[in-house]
MOPAC internal coordinates of N, CA, C and O (Angstrom, degrees):
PM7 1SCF
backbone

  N    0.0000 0     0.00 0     0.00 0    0    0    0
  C    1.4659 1     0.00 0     0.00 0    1    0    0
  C    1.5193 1   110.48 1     0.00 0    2    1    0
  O    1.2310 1   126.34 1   -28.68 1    3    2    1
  N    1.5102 1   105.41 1   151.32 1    3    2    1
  C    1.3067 1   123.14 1   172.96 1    5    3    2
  C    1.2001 1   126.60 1   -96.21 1    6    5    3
  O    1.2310 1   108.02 1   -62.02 1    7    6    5
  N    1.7517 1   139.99 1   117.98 1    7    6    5
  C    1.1456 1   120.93 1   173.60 1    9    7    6
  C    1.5542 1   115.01 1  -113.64 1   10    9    7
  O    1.2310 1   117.85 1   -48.17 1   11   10    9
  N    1.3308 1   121.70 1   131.83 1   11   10    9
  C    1.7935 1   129.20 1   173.77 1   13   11   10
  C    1.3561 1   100.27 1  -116.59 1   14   13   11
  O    1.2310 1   131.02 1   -59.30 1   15   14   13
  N    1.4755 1    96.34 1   120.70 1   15   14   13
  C    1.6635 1   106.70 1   169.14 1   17   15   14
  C    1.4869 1   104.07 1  -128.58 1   18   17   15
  O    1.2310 1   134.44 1   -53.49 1   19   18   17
  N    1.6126 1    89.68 1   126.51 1   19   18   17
  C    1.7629 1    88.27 1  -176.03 1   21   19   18
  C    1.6852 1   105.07 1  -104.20 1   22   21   19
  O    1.2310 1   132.32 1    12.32 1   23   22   21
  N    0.8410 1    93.82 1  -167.68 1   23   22   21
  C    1.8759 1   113.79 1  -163.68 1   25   23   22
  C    1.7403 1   113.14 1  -150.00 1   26   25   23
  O    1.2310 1   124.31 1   -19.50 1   27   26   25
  N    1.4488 1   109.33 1   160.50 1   27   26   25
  C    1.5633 1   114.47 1   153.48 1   29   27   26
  C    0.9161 1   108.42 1    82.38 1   30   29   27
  O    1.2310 1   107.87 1  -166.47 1   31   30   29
  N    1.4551 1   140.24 1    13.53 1   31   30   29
  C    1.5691 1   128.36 1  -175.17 1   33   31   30
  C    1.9549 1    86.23 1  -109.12 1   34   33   31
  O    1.2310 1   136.49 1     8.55 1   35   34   33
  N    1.4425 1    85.67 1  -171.45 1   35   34   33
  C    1.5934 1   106.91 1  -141.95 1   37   35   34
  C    1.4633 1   144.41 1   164.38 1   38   37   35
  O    1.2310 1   119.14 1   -31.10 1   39   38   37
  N    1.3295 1   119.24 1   148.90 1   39   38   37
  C    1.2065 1   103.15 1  -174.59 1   41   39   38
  C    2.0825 1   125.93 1   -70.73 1   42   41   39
  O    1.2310 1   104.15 1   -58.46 1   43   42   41
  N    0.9590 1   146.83 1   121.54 1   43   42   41
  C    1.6488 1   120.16 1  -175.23 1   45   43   42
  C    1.5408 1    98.90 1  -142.79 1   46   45   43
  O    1.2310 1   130.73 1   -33.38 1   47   46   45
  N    1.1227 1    96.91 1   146.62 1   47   46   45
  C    1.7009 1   105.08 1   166.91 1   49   47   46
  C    1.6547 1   124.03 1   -50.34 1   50   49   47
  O    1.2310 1   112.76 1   -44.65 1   51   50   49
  N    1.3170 1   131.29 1   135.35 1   51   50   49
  C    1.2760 1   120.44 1   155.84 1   53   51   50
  C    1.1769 1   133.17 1   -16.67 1   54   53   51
  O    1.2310 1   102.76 1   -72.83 1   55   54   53
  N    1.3183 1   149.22 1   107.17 1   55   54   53
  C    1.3619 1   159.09 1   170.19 1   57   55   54
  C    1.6423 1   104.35 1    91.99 1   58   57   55
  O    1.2310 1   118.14 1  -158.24 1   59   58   57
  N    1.3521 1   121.16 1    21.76 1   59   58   57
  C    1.1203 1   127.56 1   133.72 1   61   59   58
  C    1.3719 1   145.03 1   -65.95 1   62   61   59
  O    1.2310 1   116.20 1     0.21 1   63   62   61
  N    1.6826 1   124.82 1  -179.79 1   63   62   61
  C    1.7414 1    97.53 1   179.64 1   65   63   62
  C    1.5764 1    85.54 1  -147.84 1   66   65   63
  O    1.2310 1   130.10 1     9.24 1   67   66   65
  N    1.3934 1    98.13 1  -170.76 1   67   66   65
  C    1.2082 1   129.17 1  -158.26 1   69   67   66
  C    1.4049 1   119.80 1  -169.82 1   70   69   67
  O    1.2310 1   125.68 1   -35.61 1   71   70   69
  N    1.7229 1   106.69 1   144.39 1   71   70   69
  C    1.6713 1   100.58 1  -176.63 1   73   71   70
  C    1.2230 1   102.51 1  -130.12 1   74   73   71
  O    1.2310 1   115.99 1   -64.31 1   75   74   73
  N    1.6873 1   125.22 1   115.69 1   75   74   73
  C    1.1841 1   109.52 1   150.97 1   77   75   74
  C    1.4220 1   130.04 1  -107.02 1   78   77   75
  O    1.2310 1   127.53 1     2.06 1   79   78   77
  N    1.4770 1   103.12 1  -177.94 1   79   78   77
  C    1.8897 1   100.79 1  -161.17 1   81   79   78
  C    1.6987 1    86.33 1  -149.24 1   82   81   79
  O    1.2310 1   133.79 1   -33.56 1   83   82   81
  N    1.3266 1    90.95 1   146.44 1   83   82   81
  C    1.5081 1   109.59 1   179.98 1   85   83   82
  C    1.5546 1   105.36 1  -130.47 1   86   85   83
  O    1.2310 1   124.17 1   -49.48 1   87   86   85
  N    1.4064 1   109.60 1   130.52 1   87   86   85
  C    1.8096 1   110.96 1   173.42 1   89   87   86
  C    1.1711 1    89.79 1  -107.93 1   90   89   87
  O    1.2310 1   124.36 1   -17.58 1   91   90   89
  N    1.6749 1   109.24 1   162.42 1   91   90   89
  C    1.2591 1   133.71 1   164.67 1   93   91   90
  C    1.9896 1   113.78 1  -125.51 1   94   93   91
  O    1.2310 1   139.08 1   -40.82 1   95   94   93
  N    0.9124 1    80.61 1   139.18 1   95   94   93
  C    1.2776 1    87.59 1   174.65 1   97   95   94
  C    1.8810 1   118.96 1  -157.03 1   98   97   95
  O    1.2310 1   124.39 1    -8.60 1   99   98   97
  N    1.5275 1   109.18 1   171.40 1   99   98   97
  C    1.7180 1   106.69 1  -146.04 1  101   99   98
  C    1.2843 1   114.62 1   116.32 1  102  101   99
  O    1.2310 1   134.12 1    -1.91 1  103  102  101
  N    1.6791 1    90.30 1   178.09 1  103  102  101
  C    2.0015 1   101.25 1  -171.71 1  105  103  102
  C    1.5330 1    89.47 1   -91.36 1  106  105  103
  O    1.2310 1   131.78 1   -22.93 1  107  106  105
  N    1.2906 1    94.87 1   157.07 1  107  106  105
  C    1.5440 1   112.14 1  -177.01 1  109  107  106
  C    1.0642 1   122.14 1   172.69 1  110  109  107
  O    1.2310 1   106.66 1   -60.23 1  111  110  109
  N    0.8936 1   142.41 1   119.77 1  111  110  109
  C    1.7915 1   145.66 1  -171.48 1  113  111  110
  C    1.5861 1   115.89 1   -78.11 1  114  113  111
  O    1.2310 1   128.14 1   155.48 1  115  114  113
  N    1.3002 1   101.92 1   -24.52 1  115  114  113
  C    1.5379 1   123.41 1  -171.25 1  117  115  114
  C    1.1266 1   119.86 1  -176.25 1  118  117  115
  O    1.2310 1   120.83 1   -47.90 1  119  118  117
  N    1.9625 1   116.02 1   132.10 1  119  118  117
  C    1.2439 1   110.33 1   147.98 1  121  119  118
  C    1.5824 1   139.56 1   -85.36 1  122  121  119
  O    1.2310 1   113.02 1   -65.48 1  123  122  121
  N    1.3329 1   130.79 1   114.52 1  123  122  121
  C    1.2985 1   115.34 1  -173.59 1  125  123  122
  C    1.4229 1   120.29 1   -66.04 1  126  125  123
  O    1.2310 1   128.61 1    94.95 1  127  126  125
  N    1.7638 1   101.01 1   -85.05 1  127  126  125
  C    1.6185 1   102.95 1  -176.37 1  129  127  126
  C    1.2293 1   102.39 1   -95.55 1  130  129  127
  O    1.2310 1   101.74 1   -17.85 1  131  130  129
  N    1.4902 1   150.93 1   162.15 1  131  130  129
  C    1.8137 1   155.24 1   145.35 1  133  131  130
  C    1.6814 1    89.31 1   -97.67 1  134  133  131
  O    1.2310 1   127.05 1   -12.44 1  135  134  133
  N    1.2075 1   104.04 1   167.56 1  135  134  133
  C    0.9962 1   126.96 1   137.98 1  137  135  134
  C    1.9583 1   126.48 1   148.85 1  138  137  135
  O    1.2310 1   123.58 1     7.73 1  139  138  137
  N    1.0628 1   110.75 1  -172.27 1  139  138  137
  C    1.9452 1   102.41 1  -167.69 1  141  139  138
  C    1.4169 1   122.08 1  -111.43 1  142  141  139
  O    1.2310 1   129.16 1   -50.56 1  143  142  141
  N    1.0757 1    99.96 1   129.44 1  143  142  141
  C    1.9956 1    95.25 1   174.85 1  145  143  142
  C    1.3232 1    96.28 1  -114.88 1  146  145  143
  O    1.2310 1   123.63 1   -12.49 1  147  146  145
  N    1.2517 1   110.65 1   167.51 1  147  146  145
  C    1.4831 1   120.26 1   171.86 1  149  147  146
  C    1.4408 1   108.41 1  -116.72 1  150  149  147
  O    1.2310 1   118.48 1    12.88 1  151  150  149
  N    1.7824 1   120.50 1  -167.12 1  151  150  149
  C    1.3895 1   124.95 1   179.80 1  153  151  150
  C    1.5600 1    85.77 1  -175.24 1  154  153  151
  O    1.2310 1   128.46 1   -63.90 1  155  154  153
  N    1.4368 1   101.31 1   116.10 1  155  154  153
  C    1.4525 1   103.43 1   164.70 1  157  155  154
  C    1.5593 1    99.90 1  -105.32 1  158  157  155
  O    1.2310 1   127.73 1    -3.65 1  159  158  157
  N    1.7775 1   102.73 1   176.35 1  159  158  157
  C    1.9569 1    95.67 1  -156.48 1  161  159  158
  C    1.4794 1    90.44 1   -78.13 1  162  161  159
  O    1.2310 1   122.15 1   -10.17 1  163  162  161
  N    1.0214 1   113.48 1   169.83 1  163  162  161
  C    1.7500 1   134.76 1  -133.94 1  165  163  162
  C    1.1359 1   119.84 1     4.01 1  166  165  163
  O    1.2310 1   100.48 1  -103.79 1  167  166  165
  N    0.8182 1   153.01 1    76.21 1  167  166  165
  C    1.3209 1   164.24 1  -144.82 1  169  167  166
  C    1.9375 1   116.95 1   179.52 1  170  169  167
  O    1.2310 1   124.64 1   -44.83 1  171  170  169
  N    1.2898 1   108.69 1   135.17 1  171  170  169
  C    1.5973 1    94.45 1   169.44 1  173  171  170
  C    1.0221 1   113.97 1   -88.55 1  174  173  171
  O    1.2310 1   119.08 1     1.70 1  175  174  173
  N    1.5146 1   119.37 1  -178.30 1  175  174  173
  C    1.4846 1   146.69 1  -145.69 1  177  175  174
  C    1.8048 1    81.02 1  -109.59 1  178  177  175
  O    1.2310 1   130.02 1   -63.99 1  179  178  177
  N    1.4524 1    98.28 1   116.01 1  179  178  177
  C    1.6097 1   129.67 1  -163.49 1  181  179  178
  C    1.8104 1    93.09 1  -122.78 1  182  181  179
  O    1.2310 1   127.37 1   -57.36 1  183  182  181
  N    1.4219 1   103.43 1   122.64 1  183  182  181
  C    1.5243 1   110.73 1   153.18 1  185  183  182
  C    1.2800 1   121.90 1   -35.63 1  186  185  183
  O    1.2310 1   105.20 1   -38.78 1  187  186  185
  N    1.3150 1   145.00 1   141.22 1  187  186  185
  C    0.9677 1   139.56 1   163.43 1  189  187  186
  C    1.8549 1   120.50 1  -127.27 1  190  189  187
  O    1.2310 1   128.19 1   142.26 1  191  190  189
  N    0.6872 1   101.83 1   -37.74 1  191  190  189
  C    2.0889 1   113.76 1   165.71 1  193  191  190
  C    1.5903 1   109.53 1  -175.48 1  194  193  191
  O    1.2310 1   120.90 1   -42.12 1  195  194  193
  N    1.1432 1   115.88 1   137.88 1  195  194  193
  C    1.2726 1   121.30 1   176.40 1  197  195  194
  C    1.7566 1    93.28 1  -147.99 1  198  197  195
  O    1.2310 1   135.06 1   -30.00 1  199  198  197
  N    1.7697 1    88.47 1   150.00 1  199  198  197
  C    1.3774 1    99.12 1   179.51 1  201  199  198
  C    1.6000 1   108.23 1  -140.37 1  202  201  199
  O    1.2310 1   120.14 1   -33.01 1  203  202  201
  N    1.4670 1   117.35 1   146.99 1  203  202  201
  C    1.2725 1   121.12 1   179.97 1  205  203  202
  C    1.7106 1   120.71 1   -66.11 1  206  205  203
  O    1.2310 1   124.28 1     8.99 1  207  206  205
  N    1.0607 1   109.39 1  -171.01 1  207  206  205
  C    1.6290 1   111.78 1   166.74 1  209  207  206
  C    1.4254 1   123.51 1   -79.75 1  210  209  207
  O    1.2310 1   124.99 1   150.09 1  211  210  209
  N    1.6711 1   108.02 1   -29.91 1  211  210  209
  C    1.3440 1   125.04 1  -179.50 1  213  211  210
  C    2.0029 1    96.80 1   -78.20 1  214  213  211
  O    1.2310 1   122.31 1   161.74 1  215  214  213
  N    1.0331 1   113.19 1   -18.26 1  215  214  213
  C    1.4778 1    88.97 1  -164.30 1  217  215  214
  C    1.6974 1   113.51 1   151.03 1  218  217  215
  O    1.2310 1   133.76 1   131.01 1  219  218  217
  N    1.4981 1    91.01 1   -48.99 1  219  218  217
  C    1.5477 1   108.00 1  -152.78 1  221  219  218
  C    1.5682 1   117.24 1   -57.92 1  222  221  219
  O    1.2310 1   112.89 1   -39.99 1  223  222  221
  N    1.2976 1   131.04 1   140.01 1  223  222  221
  C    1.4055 1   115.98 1  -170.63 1  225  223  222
  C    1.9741 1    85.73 1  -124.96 1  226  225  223
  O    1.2310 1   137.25 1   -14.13 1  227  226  225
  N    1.7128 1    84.19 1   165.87 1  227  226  225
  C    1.2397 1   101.89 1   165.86 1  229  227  226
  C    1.6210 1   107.82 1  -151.53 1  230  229  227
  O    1.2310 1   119.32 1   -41.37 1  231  230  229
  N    1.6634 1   118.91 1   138.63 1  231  230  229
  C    1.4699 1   109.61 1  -174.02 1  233  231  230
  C    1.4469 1   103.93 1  -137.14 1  234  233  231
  O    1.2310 1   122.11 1   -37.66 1  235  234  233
  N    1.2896 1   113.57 1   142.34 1  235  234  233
  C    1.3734 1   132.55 1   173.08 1  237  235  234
  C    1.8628 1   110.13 1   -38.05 1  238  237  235
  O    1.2310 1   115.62 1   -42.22 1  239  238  237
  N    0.9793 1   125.91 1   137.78 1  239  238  237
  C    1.4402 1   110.56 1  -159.07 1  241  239  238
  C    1.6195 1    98.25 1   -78.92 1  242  241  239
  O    1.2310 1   118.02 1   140.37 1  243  242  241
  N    1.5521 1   121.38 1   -39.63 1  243  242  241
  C    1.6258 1   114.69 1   160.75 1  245  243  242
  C    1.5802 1   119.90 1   -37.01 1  246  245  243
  O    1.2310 1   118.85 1   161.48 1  247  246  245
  N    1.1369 1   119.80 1   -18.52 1  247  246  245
  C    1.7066 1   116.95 1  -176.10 1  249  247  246
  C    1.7933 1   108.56 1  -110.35 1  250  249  247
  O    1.2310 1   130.50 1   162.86 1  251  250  249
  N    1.1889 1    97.36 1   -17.14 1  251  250  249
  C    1.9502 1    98.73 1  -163.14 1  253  251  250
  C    2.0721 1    94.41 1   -49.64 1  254  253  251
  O    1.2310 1   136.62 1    -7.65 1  255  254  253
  N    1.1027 1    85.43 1   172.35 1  255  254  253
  C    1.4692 1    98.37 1  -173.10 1  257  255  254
  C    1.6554 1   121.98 1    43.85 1  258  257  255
  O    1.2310 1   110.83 1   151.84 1  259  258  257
  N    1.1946 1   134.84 1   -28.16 1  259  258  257
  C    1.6476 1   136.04 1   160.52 1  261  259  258
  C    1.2983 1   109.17 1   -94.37 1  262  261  259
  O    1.2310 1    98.93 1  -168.40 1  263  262  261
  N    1.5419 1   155.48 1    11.60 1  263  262  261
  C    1.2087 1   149.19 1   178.78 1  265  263  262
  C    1.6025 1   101.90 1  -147.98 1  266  265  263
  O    1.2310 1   123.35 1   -54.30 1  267  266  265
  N    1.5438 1   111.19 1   125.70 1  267  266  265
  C    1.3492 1   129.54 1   175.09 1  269  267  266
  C    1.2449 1   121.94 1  -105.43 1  270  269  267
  O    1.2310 1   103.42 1   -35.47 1  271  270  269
  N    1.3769 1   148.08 1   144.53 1  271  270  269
  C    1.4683 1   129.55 1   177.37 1  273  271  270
  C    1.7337 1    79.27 1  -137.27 1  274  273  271
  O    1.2310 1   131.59 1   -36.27 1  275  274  273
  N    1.5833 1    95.23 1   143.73 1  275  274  273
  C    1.3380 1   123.03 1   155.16 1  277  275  274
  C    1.6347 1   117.20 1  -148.30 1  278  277  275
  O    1.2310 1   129.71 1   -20.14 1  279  278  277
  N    1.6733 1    98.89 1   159.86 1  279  278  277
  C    1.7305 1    95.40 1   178.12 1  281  279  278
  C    1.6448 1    87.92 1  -136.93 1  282  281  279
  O    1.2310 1   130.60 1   -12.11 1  283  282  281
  N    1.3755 1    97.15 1   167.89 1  283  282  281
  C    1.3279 1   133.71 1   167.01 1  285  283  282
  C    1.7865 1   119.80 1   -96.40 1  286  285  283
  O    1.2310 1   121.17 1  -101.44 1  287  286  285
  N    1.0227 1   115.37 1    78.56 1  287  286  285
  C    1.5110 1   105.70 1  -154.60 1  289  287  286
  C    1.6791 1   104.35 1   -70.98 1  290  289  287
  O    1.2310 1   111.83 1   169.96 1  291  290  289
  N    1.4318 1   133.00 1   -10.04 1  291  290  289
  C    0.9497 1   145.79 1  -168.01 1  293  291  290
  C    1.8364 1   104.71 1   -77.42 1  294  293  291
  O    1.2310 1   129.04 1   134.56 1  295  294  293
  N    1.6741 1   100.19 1   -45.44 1  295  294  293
  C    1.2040 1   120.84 1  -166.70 1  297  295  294
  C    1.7428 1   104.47 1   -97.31 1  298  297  295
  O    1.2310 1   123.71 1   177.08 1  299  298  297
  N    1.3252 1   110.50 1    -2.92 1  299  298  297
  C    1.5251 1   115.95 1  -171.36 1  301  299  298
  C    1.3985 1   116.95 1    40.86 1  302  301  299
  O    1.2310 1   123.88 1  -133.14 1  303  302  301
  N    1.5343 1   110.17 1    46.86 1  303  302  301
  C    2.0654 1   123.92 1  -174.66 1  305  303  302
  C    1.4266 1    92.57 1  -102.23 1  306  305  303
  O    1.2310 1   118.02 1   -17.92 1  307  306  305
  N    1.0858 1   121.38 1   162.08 1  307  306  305
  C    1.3098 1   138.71 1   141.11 1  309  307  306
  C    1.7081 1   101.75 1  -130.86 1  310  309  307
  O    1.2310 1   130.26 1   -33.38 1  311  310  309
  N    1.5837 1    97.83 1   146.62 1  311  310  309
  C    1.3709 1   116.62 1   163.10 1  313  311  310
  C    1.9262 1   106.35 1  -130.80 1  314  313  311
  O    1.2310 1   137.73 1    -8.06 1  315  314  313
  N    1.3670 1    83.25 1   171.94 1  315  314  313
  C    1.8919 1   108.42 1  -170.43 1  317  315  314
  C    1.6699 1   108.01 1  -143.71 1  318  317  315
  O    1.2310 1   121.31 1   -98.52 1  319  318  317
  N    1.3719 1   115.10 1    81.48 1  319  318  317
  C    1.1634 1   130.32 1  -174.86 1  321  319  318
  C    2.1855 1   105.03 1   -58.00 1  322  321  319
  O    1.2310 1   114.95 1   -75.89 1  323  322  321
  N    1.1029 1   127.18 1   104.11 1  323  322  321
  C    1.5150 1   101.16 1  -178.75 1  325  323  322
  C    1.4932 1    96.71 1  -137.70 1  326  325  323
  O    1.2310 1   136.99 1   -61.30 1  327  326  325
  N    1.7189 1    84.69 1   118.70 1  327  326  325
  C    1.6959 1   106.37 1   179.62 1  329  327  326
  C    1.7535 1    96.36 1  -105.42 1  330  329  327
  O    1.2310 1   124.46 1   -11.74 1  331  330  329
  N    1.6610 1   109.04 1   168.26 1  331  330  329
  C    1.2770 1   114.39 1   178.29 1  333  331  330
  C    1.3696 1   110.24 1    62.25 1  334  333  331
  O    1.2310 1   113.61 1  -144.24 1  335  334  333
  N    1.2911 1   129.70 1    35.76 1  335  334  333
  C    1.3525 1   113.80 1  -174.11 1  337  335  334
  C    1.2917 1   125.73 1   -80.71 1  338  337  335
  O    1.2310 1   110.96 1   -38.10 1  339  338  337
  N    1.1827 1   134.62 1   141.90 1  339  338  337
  C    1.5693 1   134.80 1  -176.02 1  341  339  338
  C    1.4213 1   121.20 1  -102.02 1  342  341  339
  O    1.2310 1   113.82 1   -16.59 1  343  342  341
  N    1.5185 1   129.30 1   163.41 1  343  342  341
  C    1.2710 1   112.54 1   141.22 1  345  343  342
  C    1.3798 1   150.36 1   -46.01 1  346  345  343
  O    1.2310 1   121.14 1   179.31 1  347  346  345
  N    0.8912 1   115.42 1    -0.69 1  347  346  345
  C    1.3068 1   138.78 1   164.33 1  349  347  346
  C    1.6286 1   114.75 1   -72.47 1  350  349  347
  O    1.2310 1   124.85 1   129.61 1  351  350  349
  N    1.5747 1   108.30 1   -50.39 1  351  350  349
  C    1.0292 1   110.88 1  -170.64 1  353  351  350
  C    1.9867 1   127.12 1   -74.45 1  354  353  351
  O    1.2310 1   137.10 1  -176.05 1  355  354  353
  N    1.7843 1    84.48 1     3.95 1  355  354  353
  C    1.4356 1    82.44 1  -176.13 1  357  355  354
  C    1.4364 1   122.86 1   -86.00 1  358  357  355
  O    1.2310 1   115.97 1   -30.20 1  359  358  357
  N    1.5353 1   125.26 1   149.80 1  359  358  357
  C    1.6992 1   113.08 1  -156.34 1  361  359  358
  C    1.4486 1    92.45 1   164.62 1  362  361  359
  O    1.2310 1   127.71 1   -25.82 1  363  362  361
  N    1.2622 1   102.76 1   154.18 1  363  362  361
  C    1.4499 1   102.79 1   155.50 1  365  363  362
  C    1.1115 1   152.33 1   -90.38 1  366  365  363
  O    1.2310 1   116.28 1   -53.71 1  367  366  365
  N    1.6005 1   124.67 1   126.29 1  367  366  365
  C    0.8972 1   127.11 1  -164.92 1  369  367  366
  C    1.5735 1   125.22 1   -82.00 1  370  369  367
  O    1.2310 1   123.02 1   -34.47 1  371  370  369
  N    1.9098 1   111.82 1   145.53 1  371  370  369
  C    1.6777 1    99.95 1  -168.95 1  373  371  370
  C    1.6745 1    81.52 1  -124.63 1  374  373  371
  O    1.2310 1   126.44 1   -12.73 1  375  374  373
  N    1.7395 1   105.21 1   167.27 1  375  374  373
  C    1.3086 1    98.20 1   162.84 1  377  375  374
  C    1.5187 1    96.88 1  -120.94 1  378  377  375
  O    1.2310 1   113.59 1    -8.36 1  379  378  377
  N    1.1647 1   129.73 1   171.64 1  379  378  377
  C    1.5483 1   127.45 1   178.69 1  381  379  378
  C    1.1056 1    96.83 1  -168.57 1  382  381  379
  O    1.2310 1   122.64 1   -40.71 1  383  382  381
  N    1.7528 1   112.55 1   139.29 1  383  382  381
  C    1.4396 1   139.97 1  -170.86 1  385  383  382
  C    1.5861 1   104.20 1  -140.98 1  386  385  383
  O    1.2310 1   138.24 1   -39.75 1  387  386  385
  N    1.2472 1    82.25 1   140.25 1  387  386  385
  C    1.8117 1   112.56 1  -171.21 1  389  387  386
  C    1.7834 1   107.69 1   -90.02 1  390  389  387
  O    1.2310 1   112.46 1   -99.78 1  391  390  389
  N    1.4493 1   131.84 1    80.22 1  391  390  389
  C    1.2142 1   115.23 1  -160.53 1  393  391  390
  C    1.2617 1    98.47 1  -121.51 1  394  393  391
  O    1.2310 1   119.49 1   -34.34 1  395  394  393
  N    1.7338 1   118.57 1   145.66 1  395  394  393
  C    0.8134 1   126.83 1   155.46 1  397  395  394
  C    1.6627 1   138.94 1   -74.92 1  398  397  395
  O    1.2310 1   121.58 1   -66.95 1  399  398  397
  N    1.3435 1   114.58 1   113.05 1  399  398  397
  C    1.6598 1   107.45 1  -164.68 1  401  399  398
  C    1.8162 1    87.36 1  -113.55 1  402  401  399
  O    1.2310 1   122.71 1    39.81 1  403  402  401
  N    1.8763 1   112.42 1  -140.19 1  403  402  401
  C    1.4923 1    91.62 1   157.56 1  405  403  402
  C    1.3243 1   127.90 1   -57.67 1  406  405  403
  O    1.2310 1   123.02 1   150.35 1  407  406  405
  N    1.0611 1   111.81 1   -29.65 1  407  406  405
  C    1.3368 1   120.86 1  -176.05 1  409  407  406
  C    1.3101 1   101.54 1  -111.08 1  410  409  407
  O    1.2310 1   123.87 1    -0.57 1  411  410  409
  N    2.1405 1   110.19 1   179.43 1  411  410  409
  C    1.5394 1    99.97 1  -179.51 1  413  411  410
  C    1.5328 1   101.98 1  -122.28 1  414  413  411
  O    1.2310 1   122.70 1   -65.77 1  415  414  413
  N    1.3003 1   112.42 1   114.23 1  415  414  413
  C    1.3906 1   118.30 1  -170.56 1  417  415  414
  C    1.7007 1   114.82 1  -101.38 1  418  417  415
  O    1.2310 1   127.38 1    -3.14 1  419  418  417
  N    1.4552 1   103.40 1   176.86 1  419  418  417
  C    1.7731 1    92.02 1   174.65 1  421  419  418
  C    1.6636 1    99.56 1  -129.88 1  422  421  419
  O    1.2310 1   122.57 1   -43.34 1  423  422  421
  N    1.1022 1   112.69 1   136.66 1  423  422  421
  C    1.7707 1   103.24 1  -170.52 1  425  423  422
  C    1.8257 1    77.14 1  -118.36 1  426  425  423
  O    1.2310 1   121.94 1     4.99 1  427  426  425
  N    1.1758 1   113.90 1  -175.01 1  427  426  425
  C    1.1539 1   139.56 1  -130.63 1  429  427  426
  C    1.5135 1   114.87 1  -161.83 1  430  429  427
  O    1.2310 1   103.71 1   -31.66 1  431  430  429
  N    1.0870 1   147.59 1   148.34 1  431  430  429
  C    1.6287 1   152.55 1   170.22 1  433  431  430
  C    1.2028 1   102.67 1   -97.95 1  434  433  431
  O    1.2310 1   123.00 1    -6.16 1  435  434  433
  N    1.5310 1   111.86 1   173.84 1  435  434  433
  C    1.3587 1   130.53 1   176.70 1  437  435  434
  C    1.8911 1   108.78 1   -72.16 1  438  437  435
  O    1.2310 1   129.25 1   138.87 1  439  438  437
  N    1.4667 1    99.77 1   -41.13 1  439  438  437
  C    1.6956 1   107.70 1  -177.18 1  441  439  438
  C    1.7899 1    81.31 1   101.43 1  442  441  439
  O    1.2310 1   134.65 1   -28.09 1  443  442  441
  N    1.4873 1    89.26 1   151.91 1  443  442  441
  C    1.5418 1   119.55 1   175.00 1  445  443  442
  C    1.5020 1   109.02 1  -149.56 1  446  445  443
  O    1.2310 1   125.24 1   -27.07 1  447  446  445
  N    1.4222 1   107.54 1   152.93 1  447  446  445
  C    1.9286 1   113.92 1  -159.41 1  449  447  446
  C    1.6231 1   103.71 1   -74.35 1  450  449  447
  O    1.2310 1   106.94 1   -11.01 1  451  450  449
  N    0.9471 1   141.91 1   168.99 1  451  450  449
  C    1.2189 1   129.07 1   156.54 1  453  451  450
  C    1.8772 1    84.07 1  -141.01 1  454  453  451
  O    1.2310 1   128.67 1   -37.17 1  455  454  453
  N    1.3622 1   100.91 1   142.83 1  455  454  453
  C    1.6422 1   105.83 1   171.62 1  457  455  454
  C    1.4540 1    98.87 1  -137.70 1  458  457  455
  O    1.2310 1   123.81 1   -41.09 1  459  458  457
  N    1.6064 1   110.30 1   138.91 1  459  458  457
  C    1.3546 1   103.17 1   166.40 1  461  459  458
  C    1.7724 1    92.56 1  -139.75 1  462  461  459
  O    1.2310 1   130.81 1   -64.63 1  463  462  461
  N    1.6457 1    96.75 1   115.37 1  463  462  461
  C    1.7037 1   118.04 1   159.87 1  465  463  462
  C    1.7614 1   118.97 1   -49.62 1  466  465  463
  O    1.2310 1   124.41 1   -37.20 1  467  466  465
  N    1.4706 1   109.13 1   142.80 1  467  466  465
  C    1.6409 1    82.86 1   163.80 1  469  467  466
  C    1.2238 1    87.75 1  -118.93 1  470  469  467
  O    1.2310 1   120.10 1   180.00 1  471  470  469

């Protein structure tokens, strides 16, 4: 089994920011991809940035330029740097990692709130 526990979300004003970070931990041979989607209420569970092992990022075009993702592959962290944040951006946040065990599975986080007031 896989465990992701994220962190850092919260309430913040409009054009404020916030950092969250997700650990992983468990058996695993490898992490492939990390990365976060959100779900605001009714709404589905929307990509939000994910990044490879090599580096590579990809971001929801609503987040490009105010939201950063990096990991620590050493430390198996991911973080989600999010400056400028809006009302819009509030929802919940998941982290999800692509790991290789025998097989290659995707485990999932608990989700954490993110609120942004205007």
């Amino acid at each position: 089994q896989v465990q992701l526990v994220e962190s850092g979300g919260g309430l913040v004003q409009s054009g404020g920011s916030l950092r969250l970070s997700c650990a992983a931990s468990g058996r695993f041979f490898s992490i492939n991809a990390m990365g976060w989607y959100r779900q605001a209420p009714g709404k589905e569970r929307d990509l939000v940035a994910k990044i490879t092992n090599g580096g590579s990022t990809n971001y929801a075009d609503s987040v490009k330029g105010r939201f950063t993702a990096s990991r620590d592959n050493a430390k198996n962290t991911l973080d989600l740097q999010m400056n400028s944040l809006k009302p819009e951006d509030t929802a919940d946040y998941y982290c999800y990692a692509d790991v290789t065990q025998l097989t290659r599975n995707i485990y999932w986080g608990k989700g954490i709130q993110v609120t942004v007031s205007s």
